[in-house]
C-alpha positions as CSV (number, residue, x, y, z in Angstrom):
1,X,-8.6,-10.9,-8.9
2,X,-9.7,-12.8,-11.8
3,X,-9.8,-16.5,-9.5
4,X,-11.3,-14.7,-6.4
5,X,-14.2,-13.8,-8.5
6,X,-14.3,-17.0,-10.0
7,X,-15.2,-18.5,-6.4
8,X,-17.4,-15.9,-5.5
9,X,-19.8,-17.0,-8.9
10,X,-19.1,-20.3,-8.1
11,X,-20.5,-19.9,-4.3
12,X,-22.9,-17.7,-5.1
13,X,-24.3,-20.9,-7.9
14,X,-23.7,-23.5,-5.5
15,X,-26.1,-21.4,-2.3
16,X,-28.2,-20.8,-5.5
17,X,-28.4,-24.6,-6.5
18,X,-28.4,-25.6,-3.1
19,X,-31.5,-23.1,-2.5
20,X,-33.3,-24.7,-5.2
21,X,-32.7,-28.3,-4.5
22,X,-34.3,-27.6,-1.0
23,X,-37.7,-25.9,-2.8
24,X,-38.2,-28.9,-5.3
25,X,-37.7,-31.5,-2.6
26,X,-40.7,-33.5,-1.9
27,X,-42.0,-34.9,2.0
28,X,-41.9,-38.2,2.5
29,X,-45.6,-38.1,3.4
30,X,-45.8,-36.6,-0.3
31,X,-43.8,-39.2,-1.7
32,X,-45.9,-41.9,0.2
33,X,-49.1,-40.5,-1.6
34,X,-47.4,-40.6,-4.9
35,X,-46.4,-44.1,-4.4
36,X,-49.7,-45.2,-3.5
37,X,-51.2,-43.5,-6.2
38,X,-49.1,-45.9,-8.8
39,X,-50.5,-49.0,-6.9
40,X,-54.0,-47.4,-7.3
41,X,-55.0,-46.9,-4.0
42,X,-56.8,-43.5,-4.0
43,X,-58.0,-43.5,0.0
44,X,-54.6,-43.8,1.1
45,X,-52.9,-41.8,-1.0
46,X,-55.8,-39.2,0.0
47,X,-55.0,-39.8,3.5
48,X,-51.2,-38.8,2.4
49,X,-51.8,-36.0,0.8
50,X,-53.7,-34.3,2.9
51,X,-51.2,-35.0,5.4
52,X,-48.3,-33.6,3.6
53,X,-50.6,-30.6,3.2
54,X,-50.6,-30.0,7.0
55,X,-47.1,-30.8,7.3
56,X,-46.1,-28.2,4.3
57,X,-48.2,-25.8,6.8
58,X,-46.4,-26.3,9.6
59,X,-43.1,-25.5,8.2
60,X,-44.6,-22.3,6.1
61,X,-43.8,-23.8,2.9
62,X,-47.3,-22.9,1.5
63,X,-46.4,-23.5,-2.5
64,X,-46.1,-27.4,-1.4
65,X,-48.5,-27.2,0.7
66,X,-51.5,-25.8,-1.2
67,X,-50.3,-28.2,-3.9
68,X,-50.6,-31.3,-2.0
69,X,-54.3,-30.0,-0.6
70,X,-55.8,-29.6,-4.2
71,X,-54.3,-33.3,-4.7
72,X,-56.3,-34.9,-2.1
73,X,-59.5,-32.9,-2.9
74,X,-59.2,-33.8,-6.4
75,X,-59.2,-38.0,-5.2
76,X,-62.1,-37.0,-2.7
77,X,-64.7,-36.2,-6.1
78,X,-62.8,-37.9,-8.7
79,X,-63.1,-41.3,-7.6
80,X,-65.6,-41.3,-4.8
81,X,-67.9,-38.6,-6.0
82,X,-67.1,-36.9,-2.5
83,X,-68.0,-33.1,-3.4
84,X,-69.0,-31.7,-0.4
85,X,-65.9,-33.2,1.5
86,X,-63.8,-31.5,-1.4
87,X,-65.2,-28.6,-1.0
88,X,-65.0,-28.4,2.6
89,X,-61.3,-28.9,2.3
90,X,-61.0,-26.7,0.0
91,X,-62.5,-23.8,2.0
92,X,-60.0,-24.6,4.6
93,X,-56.6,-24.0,2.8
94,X,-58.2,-20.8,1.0
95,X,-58.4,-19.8,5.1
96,X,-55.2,-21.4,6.0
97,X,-53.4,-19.2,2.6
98,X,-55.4,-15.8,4.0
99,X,-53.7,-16.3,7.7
100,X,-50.9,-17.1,6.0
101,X,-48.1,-14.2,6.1
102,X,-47.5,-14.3,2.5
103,X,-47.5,-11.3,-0.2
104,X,-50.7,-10.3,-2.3
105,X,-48.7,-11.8,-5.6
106,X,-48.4,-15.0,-3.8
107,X,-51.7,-15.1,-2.6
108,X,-52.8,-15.0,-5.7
109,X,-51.2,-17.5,-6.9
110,X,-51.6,-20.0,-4.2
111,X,-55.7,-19.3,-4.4
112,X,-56.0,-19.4,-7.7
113,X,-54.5,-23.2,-7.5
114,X,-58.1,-23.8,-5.4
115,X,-60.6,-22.1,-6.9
116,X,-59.0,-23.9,-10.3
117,X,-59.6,-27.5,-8.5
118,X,-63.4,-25.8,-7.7
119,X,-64.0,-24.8,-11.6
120,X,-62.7,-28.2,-12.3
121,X,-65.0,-30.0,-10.2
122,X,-68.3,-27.8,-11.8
123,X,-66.8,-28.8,-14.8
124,X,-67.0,-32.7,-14.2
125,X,-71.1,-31.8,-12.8
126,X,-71.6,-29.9,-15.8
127,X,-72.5,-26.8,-14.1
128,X,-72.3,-23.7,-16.6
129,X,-72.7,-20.9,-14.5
130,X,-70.9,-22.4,-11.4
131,X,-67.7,-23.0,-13.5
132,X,-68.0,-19.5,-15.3
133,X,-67.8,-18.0,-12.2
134,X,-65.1,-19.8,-10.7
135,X,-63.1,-19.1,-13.7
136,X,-64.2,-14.9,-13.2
137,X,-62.4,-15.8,-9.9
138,X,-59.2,-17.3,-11.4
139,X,-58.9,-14.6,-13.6
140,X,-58.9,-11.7,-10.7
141,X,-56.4,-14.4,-9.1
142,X,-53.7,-14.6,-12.3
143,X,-53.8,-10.9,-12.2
144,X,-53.1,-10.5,-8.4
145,X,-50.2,-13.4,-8.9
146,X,-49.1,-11.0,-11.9
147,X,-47.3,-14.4,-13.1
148,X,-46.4,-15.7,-16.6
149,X,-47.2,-19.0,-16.2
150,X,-50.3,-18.8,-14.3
151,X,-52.0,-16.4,-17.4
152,X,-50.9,-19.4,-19.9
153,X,-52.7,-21.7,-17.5
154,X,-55.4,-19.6,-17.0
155,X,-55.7,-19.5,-21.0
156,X,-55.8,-23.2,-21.1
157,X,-58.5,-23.3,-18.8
158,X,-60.5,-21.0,-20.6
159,X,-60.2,-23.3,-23.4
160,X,-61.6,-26.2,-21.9
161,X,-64.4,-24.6,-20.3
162,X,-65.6,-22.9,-23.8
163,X,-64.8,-26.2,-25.5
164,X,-66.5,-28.5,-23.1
165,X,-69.7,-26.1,-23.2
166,X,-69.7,-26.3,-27.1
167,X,-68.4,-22.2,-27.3
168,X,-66.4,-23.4,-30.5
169,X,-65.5,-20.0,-31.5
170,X,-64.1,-19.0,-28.1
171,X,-62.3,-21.7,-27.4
172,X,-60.3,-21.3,-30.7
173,X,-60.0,-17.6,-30.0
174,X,-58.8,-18.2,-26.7
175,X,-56.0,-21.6,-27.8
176,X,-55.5,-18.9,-30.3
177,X,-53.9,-16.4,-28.7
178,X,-52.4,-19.0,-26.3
179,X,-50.6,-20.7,-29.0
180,X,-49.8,-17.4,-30.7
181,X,-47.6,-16.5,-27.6
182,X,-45.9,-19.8,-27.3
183,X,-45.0,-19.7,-30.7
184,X,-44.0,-15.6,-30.9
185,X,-41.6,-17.1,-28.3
186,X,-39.9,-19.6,-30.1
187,X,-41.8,-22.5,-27.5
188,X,-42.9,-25.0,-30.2
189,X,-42.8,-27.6,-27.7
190,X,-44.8,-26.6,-25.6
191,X,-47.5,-25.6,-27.1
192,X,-47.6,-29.2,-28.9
193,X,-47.5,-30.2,-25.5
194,X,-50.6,-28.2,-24.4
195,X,-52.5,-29.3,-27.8
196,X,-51.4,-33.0,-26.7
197,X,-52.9,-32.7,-22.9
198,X,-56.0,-30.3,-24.6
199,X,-56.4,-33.7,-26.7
200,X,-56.7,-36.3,-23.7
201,X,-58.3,-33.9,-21.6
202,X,-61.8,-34.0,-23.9
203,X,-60.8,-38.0,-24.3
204,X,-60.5,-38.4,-21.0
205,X,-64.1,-36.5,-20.5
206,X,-65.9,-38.2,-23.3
207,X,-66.6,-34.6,-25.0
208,X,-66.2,-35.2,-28.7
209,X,-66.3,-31.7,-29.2
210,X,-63.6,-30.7,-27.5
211,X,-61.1,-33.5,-29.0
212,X,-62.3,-32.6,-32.6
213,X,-61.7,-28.8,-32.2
214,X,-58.4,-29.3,-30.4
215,X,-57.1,-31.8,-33.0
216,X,-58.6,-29.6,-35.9
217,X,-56.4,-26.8,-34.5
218,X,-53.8,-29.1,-33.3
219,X,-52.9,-30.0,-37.2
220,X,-53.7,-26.7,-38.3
221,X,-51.0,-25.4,-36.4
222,X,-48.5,-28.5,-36.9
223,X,-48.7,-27.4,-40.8
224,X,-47.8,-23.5,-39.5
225,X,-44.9,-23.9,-37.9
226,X,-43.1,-26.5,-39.7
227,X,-42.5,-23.2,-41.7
228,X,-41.5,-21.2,-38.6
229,X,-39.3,-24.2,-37.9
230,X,-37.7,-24.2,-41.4
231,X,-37.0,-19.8,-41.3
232,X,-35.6,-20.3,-37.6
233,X,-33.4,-23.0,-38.7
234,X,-32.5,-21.0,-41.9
235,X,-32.4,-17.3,-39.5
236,X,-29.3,-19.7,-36.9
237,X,-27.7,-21.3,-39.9
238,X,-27.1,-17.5,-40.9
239,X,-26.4,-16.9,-37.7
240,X,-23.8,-19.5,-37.1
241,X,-22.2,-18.1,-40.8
242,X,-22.2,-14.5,-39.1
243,X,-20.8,-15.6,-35.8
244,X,-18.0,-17.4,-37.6
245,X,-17.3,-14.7,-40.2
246,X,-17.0,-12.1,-36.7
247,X,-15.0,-14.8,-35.4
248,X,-12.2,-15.0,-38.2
249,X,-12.7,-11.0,-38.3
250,X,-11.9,-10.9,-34.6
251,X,-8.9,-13.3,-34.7
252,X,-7.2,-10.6,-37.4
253,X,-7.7,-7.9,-34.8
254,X,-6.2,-9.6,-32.2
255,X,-2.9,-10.6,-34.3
256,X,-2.8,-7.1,-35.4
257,X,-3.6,-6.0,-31.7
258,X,-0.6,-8.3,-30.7
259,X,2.1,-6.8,-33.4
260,X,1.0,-3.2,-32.2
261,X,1.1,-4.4,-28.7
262,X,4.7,-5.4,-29.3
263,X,5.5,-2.5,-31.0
264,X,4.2,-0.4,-28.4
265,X,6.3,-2.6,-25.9
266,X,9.4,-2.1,-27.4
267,X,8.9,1.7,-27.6
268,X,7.8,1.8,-24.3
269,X,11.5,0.0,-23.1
270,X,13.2,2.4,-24.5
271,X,11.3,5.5,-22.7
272,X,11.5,3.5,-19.6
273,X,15.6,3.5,-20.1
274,X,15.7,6.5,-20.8
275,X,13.6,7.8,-17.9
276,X,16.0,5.6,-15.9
277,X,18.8,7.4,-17.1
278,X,17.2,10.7,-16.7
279,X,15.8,9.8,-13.2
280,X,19.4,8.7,-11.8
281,X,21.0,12.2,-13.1
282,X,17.8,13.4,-11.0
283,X,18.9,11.2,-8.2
284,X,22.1,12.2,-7.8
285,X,21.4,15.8,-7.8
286,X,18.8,15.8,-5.4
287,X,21.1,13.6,-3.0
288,X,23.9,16.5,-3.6
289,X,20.9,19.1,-2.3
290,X,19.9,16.9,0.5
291,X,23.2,16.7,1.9
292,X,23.2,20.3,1.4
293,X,20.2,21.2,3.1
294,X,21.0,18.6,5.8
295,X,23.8,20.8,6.1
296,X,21.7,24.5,6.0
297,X,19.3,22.9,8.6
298,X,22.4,21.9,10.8
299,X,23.6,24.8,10.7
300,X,20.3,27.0,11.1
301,X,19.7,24.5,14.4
302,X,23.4,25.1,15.7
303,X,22.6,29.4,15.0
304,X,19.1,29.0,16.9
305,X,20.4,27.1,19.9
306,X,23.7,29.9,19.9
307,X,21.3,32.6,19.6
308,X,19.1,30.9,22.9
309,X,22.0,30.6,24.8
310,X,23.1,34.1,24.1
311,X,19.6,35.8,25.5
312,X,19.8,33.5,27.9
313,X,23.3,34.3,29.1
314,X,22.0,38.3,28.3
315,X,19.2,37.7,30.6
316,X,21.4,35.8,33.3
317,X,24.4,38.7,33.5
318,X,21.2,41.5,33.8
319,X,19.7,39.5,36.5
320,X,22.1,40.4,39.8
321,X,21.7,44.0,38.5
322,X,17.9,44.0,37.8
323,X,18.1,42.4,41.5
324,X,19.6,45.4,42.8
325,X,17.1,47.6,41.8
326,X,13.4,48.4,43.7
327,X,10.9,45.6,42.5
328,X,8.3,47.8,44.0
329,X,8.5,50.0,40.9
330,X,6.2,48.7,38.1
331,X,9.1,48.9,35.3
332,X,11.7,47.2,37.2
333,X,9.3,44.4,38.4
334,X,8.3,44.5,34.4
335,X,12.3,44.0,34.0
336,X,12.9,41.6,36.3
337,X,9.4,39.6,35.3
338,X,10.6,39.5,31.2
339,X,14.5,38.3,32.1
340,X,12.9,35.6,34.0
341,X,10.5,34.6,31.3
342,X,13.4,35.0,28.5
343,X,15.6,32.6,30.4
344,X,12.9,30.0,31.0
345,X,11.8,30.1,27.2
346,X,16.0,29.8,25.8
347,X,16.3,26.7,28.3
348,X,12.9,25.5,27.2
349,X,14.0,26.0,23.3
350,X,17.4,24.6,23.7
351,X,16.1,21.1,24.7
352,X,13.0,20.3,23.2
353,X,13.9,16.9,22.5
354,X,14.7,16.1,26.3
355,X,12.6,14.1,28.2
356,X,10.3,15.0,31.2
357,X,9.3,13.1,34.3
358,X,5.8,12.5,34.7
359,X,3.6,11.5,37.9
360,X,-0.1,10.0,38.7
361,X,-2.2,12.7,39.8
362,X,-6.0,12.8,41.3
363,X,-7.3,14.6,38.5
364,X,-10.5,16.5,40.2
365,X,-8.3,17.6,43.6
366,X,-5.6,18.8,40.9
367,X,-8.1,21.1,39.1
368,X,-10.1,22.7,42.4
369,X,-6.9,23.8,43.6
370,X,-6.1,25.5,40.5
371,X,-9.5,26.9,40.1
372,X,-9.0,28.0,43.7
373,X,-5.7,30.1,43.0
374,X,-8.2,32.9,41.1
375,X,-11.2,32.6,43.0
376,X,-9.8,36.2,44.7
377,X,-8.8,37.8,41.2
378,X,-12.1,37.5,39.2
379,X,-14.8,40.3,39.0
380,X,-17.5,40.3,40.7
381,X,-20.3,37.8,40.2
382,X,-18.1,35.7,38.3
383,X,-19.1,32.0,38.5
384,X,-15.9,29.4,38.9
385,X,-16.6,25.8,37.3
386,X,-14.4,22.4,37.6
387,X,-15.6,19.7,35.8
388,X,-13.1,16.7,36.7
389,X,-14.0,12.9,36.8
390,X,-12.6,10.8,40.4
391,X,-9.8,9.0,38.1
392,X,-5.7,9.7,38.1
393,X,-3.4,10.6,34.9
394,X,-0.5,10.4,34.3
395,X,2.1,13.7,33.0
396,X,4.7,16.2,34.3
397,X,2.6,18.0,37.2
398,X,4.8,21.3,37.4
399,X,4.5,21.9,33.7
400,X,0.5,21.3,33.9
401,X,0.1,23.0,36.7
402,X,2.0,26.0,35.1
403,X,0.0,25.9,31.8
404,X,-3.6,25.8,33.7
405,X,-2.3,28.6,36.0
406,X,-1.1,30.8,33.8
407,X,-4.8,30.5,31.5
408,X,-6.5,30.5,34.6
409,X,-5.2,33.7,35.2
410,X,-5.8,35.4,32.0
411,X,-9.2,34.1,32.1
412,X,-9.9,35.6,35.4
413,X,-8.5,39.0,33.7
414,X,-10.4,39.4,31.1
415,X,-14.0,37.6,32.2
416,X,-15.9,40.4,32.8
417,X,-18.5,41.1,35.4
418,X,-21.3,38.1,35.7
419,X,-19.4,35.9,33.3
420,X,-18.2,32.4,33.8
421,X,-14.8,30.4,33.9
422,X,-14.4,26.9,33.4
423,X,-11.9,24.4,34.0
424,X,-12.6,20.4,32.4
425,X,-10.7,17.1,31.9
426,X,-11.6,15.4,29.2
427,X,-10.3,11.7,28.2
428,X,-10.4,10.7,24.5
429,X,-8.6,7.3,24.4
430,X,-6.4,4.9,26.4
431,X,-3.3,6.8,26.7
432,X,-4.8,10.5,25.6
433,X,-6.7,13.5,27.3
434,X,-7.7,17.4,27.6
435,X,-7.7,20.0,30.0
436,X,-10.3,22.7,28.7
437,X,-9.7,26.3,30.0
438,X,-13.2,28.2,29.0
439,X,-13.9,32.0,29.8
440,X,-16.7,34.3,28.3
441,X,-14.5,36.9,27.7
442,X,-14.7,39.0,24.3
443,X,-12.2,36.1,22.8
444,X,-9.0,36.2,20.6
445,X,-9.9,37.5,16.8
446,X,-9.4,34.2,14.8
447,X,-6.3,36.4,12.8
448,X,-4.2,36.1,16.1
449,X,-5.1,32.7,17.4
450,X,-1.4,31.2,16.1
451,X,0.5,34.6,16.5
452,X,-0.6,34.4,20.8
453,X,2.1,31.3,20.8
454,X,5.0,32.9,19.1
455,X,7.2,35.4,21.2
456,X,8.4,38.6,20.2
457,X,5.7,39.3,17.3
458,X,5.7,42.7,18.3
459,X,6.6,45.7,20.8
460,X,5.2,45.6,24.0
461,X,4.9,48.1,26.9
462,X,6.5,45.3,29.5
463,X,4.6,47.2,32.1
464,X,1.5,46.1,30.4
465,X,2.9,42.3,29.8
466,X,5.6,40.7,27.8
467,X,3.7,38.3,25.5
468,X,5.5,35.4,26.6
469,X,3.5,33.6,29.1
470,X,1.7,31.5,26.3
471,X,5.1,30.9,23.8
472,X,6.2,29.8,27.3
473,X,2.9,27.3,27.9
474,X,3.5,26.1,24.0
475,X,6.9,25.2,24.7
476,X,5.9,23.3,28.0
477,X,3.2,21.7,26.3
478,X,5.3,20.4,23.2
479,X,8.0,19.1,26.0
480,X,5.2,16.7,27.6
481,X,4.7,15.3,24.2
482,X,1.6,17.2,24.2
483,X,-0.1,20.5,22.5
484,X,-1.9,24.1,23.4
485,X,-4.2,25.5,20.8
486,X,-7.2,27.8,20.8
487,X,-10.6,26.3,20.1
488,X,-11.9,28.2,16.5
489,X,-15.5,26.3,17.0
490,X,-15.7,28.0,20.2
491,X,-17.4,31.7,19.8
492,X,-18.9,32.8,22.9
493,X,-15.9,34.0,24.6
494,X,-11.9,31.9,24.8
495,X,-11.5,28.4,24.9
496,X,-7.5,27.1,25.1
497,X,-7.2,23.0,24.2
498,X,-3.8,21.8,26.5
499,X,-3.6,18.0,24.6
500,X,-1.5,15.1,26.4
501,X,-0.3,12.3,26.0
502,X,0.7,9.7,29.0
């Protein structure tokens, strides 16, 4: 368990890596415009740039590709005072990022990275208003991107602006709270970092002002955080003393974790041999009962198939008597009728294990034919239904064909008057399927739905029906391997369920 989740972290790092290594990979047409950058050619590397920009496009990898734009507008001013070709291209990727299919967060982000390179170029004409309001715009653009880094750049950019405009106090206030958050998070290096690039930014742009504020507060907060510095390394040294001190504490546990473990152990051998003990007495006795109730079962299966055989040989010896006698009387026919049924059900009982031939049969002929037995012993009005797919199955036809007729018939007894009677096939798998007997009779109370299959559950008038025509049906159905049951989901009437298997 332990080493199959050990490669599952070890995949998922590796997609992970893998994943990350293909977003920080540059273009070769980027790579060509950094290289031609070092060798100081700023038209070709412009040419690159803007280049890799429509390439980045083209494959939807718009971080890249806004990236490399603001590159080559920046060498379009920079160098060549070019503005109005900057800003033309500019205008073009904050178009190409709104077509784009990207999210409002990354939006954001991706057009705050142009209307930064805008502020930045009123910044170099010295344009106060132009450059306030592209940084109004940046600001609505960090808060759509709702990223971390994007409000520290944002702040830094503040800075310069207020800074380069000779807004001392701003400027502090904003490098301020800038640094404040770098340092609250333990960040020391970079916020040097951005005091550093702060410092060549107002060399780089000749303002005086800016380099003397930034390295007035630059020093200011060198001296500040030396002390910081000293408590954190004082706060991990403590630490470190803690860690080690939980360390030895934890070691003791586990040696005294280990002797109880042991103890337990040993404890727990002894319970285990004794439960051995106890479970082979156990053992041994319930062996002695199997055999015994091998023996009781035996025996009860030997009584049953006696006691079959003796109705059966009853029902045989009253059979050239009960011949004898009128059949046109209802209680001999009722005689003669329940000797036949009892010897049919002993021979059935005595071999249920015996096998039965089966047959392929045209399934939809097989059913009209049934269904056409009744047609003259329903009621009036009563409509007659077959619903039987053009295929063959395979099973014992007599025993089917005895099953269907004998619920066909009871259905066509107790439909009444404008009702309906149904007979479907159903297949449910490769080797399994259903005949479905349905009537709209007043139905079988669900309290007698198992007692209809089991013979003999109480006195009956034979005249009026022996109750063994369905005990019979079970019997026939268990012999095929197969089932009879009554549907309990069905309420509007009787449904009967004959299961088999081919």
């Amino acid at each position: 368990m332990k080493r199959t989740f050990l490669v599952i972290i070890v995949n998922v790092l590796f997609c992970c890596a893998a994943v990350f290594a293909q977003e920080v990979q540059k273009s070769e047409l980027e790579q060509r415009a950094e290289a031609e950058i070092k060798n100081g050619k700023n038209t070709s590397a412009r040419y690159y740039y803007i280049r890799a920009y429509e390439d980045y496009v083209n494959k939807g990898q718009m971080k890249q590709a806004v990236a490399c734009g603001t590159k080559g507008a920046a060498l379009y001013y920079q160098k060549d005072n070019l503005y109005k070709e900057a800003f033309d291209l500019l205008r073009g990727i904050d178009q190409t990022i709104s077509a784009a299919n990207v999210s409002a967060a990354e939006g954001g982000a991706l057009h705050y990275m142009t209307t930064k390179e805008r502020m930045q170029m009123y910044l170099k004409m010295r344009r106060y208003e132009s450059t306030r309001d592209q940084l109004n715009i940046m600001e609505a653009h960090a808060n759509a991107a709702n990223d971390e880094g994007v409000t520290s750049d944002l702040l830094y950019n503040k800075a310069i602006f207020y800074y380069t405009f000779g807004q001392n106090d701003k400027g502090n206030a904003v490098f301020k709270e800038m640094a404040g958050k770098l340092t609250s998070q333990k960040e020391y290096d970079k916020v040097d970092e951005v005091y550093q690039t702060l410092i060549a930014a107002g060399l780089r742009s000749g303002s005086a002002n800016m380099v003397a504020q930034s390295y007035s507060n630059y020093i200011a907060w060198k001296d500040s955080v030396s002390e910081l510095k000293r408590l954190d390394e004082t706060g991990a040294l403590k630490q470190q003393i803690a860690d080690h001190e939980a360390t030895i504490e934890d070691q003791a546990s586990t040696l005294s974790t280990r002797w109880m473990t042991i103890v337990g152990l040993g404890i727990l051998a002894l319970a285990l041999a004794a439960a051995l003990v106890i479970g082979a007495i156990v053992l041994i006795r319930y062996m002695v009962l199997s055999r015994k109730q091998k023996k009781t079962i035996a025996l009860a299966n030997e009584s049953n198939a006696l006691k079959a055989k003796f109705i059966s040989n009853i029902s045989a010896q009253l059979e050239p008597t009960l011949g004898k006698l009128d059949s046109r009387i209802p209680e001999v026919k009722a005689l003669q009728d329940f000797s036949r049924h009892i010897q049919t059900l002993s021979e059935l009982e005595s071999t249920p294990t015996d096998a039965v031939g089966t047959e392929e049969v045209q399934v939809a002929p097989f059913c009209e034919s049934l269904m056409e037995e009744i047609r003259g012993k329903v009621k009036g009005n009563v409509t007659l239904n077959v619903k039987a797919p053009k295929m063959t199955a395979t099973f014992n036809k007599e025993y089917a064909s005895h099953i269907l007729r004998h619920l066909l018939g009871n259905a066509a007894k107790y439909t009444p008057e404008g009702g309906s009677v149904t007979l479907e096939f159903k297949k449910r798998g490769p080797h399994t399927f259903q005949f479905l007997v349905t009537d709209t009779g007043e139905g079988i109370p669900a309290e007698k739905r198992e007692e209809v299959f089991k013979p003999f559950i109480e006195i009956k008038d034979l005249t009026q029906g022996d109750g063994l025509g369905l005990p019979i049906c079970k019997q026939m159905a268990l012999k095929m391997n197969g089932d009879i049951n009554v549907d309990p989901e069905f309420t509007k009437g009787t449904r009967f369920i004959l299961d088999l298997n081919s």
